[in-house]
N, C-alpha and C positions, 0 to 999 in steps of 0.2 A: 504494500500500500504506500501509498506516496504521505512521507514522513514531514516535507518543510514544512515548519509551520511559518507564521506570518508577522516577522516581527516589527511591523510598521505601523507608526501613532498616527501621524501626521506624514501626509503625501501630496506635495501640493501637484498639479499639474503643469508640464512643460510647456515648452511651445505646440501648438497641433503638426503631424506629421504631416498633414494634407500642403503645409507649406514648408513641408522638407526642403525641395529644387530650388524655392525661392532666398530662404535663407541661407543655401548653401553656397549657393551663388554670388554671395558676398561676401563669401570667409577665403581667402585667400590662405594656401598656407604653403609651407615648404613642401618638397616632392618627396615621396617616399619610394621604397626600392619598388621595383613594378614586378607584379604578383603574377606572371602570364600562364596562359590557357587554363584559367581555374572556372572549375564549373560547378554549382552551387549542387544539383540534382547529382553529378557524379559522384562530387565528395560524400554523400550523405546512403548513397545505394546501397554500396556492400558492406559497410562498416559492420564488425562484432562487437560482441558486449564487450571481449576482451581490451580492441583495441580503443573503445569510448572509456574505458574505465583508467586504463593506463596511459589516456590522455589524460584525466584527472588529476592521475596521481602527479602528472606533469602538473597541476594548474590547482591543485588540493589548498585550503585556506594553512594559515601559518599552526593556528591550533586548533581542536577542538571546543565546542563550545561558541559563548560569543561573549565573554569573559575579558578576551586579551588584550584589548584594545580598553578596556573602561578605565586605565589611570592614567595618570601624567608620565607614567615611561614611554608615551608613545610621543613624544615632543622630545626636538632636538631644543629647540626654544620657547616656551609659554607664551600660549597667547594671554590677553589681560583684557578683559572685558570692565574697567576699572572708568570712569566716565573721564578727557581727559588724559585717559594715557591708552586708546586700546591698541592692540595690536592682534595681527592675526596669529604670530607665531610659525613656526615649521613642524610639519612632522618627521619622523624619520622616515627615510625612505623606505625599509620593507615594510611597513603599515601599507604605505601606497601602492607597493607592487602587490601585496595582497587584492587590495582591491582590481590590478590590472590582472590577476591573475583570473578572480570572478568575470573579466569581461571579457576575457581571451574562451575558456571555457564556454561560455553563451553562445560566446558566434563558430565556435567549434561544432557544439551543437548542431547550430542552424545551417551549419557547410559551409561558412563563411572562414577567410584567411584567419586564423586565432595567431595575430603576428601585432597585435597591438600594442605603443608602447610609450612608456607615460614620459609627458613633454613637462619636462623641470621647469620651463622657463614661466609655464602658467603656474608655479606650486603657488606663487605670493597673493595672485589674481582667486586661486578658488582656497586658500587659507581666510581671503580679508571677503567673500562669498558667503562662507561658514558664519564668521562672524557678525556678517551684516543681518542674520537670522535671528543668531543667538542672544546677541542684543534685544531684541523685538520680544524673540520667542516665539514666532511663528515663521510657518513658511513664504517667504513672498519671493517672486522672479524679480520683481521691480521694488525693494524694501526702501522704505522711506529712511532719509536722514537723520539718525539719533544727535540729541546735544551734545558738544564737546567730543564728534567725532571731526576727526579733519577731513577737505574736502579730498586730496588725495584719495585715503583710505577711503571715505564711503563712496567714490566712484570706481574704485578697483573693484571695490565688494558688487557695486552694482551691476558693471560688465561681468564679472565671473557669474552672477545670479542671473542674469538676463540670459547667460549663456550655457547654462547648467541643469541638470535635472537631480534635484533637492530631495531631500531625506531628513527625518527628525526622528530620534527615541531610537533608533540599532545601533548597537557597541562599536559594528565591523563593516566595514566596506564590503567584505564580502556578503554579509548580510545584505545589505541594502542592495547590490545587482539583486541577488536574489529577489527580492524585492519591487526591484526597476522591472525585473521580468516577470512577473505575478501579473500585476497593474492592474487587477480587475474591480476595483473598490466601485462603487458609482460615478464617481467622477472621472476615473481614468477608462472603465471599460469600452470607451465607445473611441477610443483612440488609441487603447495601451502607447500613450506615445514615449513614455520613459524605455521600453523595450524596443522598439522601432529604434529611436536614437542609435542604442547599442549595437543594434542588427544593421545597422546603415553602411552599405557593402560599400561605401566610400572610404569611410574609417579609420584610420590609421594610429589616433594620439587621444589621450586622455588628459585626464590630471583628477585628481581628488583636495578636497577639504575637509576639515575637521574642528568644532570648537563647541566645547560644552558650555552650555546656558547656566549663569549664575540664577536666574530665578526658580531656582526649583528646589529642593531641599534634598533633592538624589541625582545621581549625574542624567543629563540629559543632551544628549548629543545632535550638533547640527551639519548637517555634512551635505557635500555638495563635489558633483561629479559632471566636468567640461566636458559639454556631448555634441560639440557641433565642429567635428573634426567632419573636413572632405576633402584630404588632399591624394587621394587615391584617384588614376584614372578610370570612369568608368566604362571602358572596353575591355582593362585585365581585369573581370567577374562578368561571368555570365550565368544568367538563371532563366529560368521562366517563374518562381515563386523562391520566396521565402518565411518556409513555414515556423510556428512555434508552438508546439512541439514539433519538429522536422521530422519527416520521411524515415523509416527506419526506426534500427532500436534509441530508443532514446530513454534515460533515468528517471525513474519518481522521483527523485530528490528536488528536479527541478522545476519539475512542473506539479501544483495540486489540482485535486479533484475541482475546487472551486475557481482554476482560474480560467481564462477564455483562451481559448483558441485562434489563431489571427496567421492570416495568408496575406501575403506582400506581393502584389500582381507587379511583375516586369513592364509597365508602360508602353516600352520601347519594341514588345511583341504584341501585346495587346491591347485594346482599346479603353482607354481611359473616360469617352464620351459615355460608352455603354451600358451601365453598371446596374441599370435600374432590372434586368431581369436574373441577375444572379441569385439563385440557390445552391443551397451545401446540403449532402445525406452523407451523413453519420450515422456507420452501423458497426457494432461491436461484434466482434467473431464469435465470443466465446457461447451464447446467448443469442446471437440474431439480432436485439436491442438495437431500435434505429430512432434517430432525432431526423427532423426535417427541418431547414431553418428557409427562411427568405424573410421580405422585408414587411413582412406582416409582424413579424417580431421583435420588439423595441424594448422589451421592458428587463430592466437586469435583473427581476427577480422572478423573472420565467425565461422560458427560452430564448435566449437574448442572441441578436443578429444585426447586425449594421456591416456599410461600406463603406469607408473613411474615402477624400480628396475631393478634388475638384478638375474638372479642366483645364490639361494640362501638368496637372500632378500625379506622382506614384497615389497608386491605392490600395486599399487592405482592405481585407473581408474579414470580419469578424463577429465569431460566434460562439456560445456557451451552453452546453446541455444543463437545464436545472434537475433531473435526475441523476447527475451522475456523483453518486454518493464516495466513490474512491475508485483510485489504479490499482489495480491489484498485478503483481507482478508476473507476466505474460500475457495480458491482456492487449488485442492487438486489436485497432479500429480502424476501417476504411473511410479515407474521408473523398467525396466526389463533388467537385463543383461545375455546375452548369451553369449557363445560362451568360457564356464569356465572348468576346468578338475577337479576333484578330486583327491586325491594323488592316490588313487585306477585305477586311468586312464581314470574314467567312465566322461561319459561328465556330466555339471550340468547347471543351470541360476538359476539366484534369483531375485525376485519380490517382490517392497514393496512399500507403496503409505507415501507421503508425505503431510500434510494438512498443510498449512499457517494460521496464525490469527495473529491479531494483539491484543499485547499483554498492552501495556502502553495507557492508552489516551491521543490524541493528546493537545497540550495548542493553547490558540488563543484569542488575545486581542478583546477586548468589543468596543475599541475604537482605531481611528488611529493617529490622535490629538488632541491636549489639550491645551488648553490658559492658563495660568495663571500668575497671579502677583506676583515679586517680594516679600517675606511672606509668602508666598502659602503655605499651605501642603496640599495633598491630596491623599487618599488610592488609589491605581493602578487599574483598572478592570481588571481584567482576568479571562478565563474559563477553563475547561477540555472539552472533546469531549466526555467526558462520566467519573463518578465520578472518584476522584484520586484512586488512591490506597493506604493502610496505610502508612503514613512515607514518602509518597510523596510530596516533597516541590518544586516549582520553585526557579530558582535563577537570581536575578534583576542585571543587569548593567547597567550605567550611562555613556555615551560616552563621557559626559561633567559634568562631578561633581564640577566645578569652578561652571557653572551656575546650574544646578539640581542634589542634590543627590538624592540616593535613596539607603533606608535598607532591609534589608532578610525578612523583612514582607511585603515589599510591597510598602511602603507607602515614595512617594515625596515630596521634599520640594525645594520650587524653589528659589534660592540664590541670584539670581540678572539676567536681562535682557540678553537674549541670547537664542538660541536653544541648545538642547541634543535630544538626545535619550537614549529611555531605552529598554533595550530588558528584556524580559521576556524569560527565557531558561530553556526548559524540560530536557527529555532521549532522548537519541539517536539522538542529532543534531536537535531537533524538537525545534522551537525557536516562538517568536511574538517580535513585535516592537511597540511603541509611539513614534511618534514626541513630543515634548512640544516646546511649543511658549511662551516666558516668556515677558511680557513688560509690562511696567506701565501700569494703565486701565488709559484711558477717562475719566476725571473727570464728563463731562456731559453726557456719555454712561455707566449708570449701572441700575440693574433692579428696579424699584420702591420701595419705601419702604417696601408696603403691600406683596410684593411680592419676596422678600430679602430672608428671609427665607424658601421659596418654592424650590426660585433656588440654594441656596446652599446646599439643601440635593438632588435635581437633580444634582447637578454637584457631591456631592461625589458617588450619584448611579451609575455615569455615564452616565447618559440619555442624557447629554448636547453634542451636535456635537459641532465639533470645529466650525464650520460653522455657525452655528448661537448661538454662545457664544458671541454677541453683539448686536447693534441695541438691544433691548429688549424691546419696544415698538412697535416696528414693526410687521406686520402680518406676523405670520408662512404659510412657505405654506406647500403643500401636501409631499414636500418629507420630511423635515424637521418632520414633525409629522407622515408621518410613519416609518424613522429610528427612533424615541424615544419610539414607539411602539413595534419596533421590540428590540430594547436594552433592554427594561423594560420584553419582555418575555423570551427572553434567560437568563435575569438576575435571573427570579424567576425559570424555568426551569433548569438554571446553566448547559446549553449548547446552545450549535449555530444552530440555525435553517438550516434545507434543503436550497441550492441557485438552484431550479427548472429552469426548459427553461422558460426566461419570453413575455410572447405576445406581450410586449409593444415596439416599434420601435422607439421611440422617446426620449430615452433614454437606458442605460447599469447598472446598478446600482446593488450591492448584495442584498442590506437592499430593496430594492424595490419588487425586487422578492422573495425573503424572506417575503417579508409582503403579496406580492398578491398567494404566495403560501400555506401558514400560514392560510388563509384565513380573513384576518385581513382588505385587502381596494381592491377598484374596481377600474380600470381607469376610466379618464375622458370619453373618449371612446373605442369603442372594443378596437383598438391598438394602443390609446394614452395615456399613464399616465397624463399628464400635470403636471409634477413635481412642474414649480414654480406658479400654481394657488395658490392663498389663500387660505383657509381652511375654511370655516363656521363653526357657534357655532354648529348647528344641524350634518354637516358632522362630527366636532371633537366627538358631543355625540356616532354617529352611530361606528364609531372606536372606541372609548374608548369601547361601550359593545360589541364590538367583538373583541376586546381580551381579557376581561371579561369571553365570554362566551366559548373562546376558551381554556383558564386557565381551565375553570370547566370545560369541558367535558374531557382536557388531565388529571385530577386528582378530583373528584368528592368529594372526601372524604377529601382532604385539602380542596377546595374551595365551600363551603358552602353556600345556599341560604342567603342573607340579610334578618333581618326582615324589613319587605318593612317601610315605615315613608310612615304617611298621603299625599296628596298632591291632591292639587285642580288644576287643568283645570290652564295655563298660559290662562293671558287674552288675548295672541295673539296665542292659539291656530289655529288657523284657517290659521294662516300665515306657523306653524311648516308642511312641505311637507306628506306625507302620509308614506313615507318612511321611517321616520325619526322618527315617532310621539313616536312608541313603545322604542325603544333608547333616546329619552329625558328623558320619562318619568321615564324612569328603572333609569336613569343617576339618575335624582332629588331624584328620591325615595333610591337610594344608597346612598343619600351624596356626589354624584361625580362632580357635577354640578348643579351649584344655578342658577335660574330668577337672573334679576335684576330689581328687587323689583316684581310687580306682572306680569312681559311679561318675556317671556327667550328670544325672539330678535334672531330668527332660522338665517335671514340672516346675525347678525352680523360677522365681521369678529374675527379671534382669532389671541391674539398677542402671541408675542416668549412665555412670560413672566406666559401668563395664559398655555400655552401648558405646562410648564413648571410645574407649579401646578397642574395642572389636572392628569399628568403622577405620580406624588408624590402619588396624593391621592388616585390614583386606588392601586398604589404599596402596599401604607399601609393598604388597605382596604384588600388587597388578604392577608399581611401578618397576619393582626390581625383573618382573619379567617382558619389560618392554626393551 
């Protein structure tokens, strides 16, 4: 499913695209290397997932999250928004290629040259842009002169605003493309012209701004991005369209279910006069699911369809399904437009299929909360939803760094009594959270001695719930041991299991159904788990080997037969149930589970303490035979 979320407060609108040619036309700029025989529809044909993905990782944001950008380490020099002395400031420059990287990526995308490259000499021009916002506090293209600015600066700010498309309230430059490429808000839908800009196969040079707003009580950023670059010839690109989402596989990450759709018609092949009989059919493969748009369609909160320009100008079609409630990853749509002329006069339509995949994997915490003491440190669990990709890092924040920090590896440390959270933060708004519960332990509540050293490398695995991270004498019961089962297989797996429909009525639980899907435990009966029943020695054996055996059959070749250890008949054979017998016995002959002394005691019950060990030992045993 398509992940961005939308982190835009304030989005003012650019100039409209319908007078792209006209404004371009009066931007003179230096020449750039000449990009020959590129064709928009070629580039975009064959392409794999592999190679769009590992273009990313070419064009991938600096960190995860949208975090990196929100202090003052992103200034080579402070702006001052101080009345009387302002200044716009510099930023450092990979802040800004970050952002060049989001618009290289876009027009990658769309088949377009991703050779864009940011012109320094405008830094001063969309720095003192930024500022002319953040003063105000709103977005204006044309922002009036505040007091005690000079006239220098607020006219540098006003040509960089006049000449820019604006952004309020996202931390990162790459946010905001993301963003400039969305554009489906009400005001911007009927032109996405912030996207358009970016797509403008003329394109060569950017520049970015940046300057937070003193009037607010939390940072609030004003940023602004020179989009009226055309010094590319336009003979090296050729198209017939430029679509968004373009032809071919293209990512969820970048496009959401809510945003619109938008065709950029080539002028120079077809007729610009003729627009008024255009229609688009949208039909989704997977389902048949068909939209019909034409210009009966106006309203953005139904099926919404327009044809942006005028005579003599480039035009775009644009249109939005309001059923389409998400992309789901393979989901491949044919889009057909009719009703187009040729300059020739002759009629035409064009046809081309869209495939969605999801491109990053998703992150998702191992655990939800976490105890620990004051002194504490301990490494974070977290997963991918499928391995990372090269160079791909999460990035940790501390909601409460008085009482828990936490560093870019991962790893916490608990300060003193209190709660935080820590979020764990992917790409594209894909996020997870810990609670931690910090407080002195219980002087008379900690696990045995013998048993000390089991539970603190379950608790750095992560196997420990916060739920039963006490009492440690006490008997675990069945849910308790099979969430440590199911954490201990995602951990060696290093992903998240299936959450199946689960049979059981008598509880709701993920890690439950995860385990009876997994095929890992049975209910007490057809449709009762009995979560908090105790667990037996002989039940905990029959779970331990089956996820033993579930291990080896998902990878044969990591998980490797034991050489079995001798082992005589318990003398309370006859007591261990029939069911059970073959699972003890494997358990003892692994090492997993000892007698005590010469009976194994099947009905015994199993405390927190020994599940805790037991879960250890299988871990190391899978690892030593990998």
């Amino acid at each position: 499913m398509s992940r961005r979320k939308m982190t835009i407060r304030t989005l003012a609108a650019v100039c409209c695209c319908s007078m792209l040619v006209s404004v371009l036309a009066v931007m003179p700029e230096k020449k750039a290397a000449a990009v020959v025989g590129w064709h928009v529809q070629e580039a975009v044909k064959n392409r794999t997932k592999d190679e769009i993905t590992r273009r990313w990782l070419a064009h991938m944001p600096l960190a995860a999250g949208s975090l990196y950008m929100e202090g003052k380490q992103i200034y080579e020099n402070l702006p001052s928004l101080v009345p009387g002395h302002y200044q716009g400031g510099k930023l450092k420059s990979a802040y800004i290629l970050d952002g060049i990287h989001a618009v290289n990526f876009a027009r990658y995308l769309a088949g377009l040259p991703d050779d864009i490259e940011p012109d320094w000499s405008l830094a001063d021009q969309q720095q003192a842009a930024a500022l002319s916002n953040a003063v105000i506090d709103r977005l204006e293209h044309a922002p009036p002169q505040v007091p005690e600015m000079n006239d220098e600066l607020y006219l540098l700010g006003y040509q960089g605003a006049s000449k820019s498309n604006l952004h309020a309230g996202s931390q990162t430059f790459y946010n905001n493309v993301l963003d400039y490429m969305g554009d489906s808000d009400d005001s911007n839908i009927d032109q996405v012209g912030h996207r358009r800009w970016i797509l403008n196969p003329l394109m060569t040079k950017t520049m970015f701004g940046m300057v937070h707003s003193n009037l607010r009580q939390y940072p609030y950023p004003y940023s602004s991005m020179y989009a009226v670059s055309s010094d590319r010839k336009a003979e090296e690109i050729s198209f017939d369209y430029i679509a968004w989402p373009s032809a071919g596989w293209f990512p969820t990450e970048w496009f959401a279910a809510e945003d619109a759709w938008s065709v950029s018609i080539n002028d120079r092949h077809f007729d610009a006069d003729r627009t008024g009989q255009i229609a688009v059919r949208m039909v989704r493969e997977r389902d048949g699911q068909t939209w019909v748009f034409d210009k009966q369609e106006t309203n953005p909160a139904a099926n919404f369809f327009t044809v942006t320009g005028r005579p003599g100008d480039p035009f775009c079609i644009i249109f939005r399904p309001k059923a389409l409630a998400e992309l789901q990853d393979g989901d491949t749509y044919q889009i057909t437009i009719d009703g187009l002329y040729k300059k020739d006069g002759t009629s035409a339509s064009l046809t081309y299929k869209t495939a969605f995949f999801e491109m990053v994997p998703r992150i998702y915490s191992k655990e939800a909360m976490i105890r620990l003491a004051p002194g504490n440190r301990l490494p974070l669990e977290f997963g991918w939803t499928k391995p990372p990709l090269s160079g791909m890092r999460p990035y940790f924040d501390s909601s409460n760094p008085d009482v828990l920090t936490v560093d870019q590896s991962g790893r916490v440390y608990a300060a003193e009594s209190g709660t935080a959270v820590v979020r764990v933060l992917g790409y594209f708004g894909d996020e997870t959270s810990v609670l931690f519960d910090i407080e002195e332990p219980d002087a008379a509540d900690r696990p045995s001695v013998w048993a000390l050293q089991g539970y603190r490398q379950a608790k750095n695995l992560g196997f420990v719930d916060y739920e039963y991270d006490r009492q440690y004498k006490e008997e675990i019961d069945r849910r308790g041991y099979a969430v440590m089962a199911v954490r201990l297989v995602e951990r060696i797996l290093d992903q998240p299991l299936d959450v199946p429909e689960s049979p059981f009525v008598d509880l709701a639980d993920d890690s439950i159904s995860k385990a009876y899907g997994y095929g890992i435990v049975r209910g007490g009966s057809a449709q009762k788990f009995n979560s908090s029943a105790s667990i037996s020695r002989q039940e905990a054996a029959v779970i331990l080997m089956n996820v033993y055996d579930k291990l080896a059959a998902a990878n044969p070749a990591a998980v490797k037969t034991r050489t079995k250890r001798a082992s005589e008949k318990f003398a309370d054979d006859e007591a261990i149930a029939a069911w059970a017998r073959s699972s003890v016995y494997r358990a003892a002959e692994a090492g997993l589970m000892a007698g005590k002394g010469a009976r194994f005691e099947p009905e015994a019950l199993l405390s927190r303490e020994e599940a805790f060990i037991l879960m250890v030992r299988l871990y190391d045993s899978v690892l030593r035979e990998q």
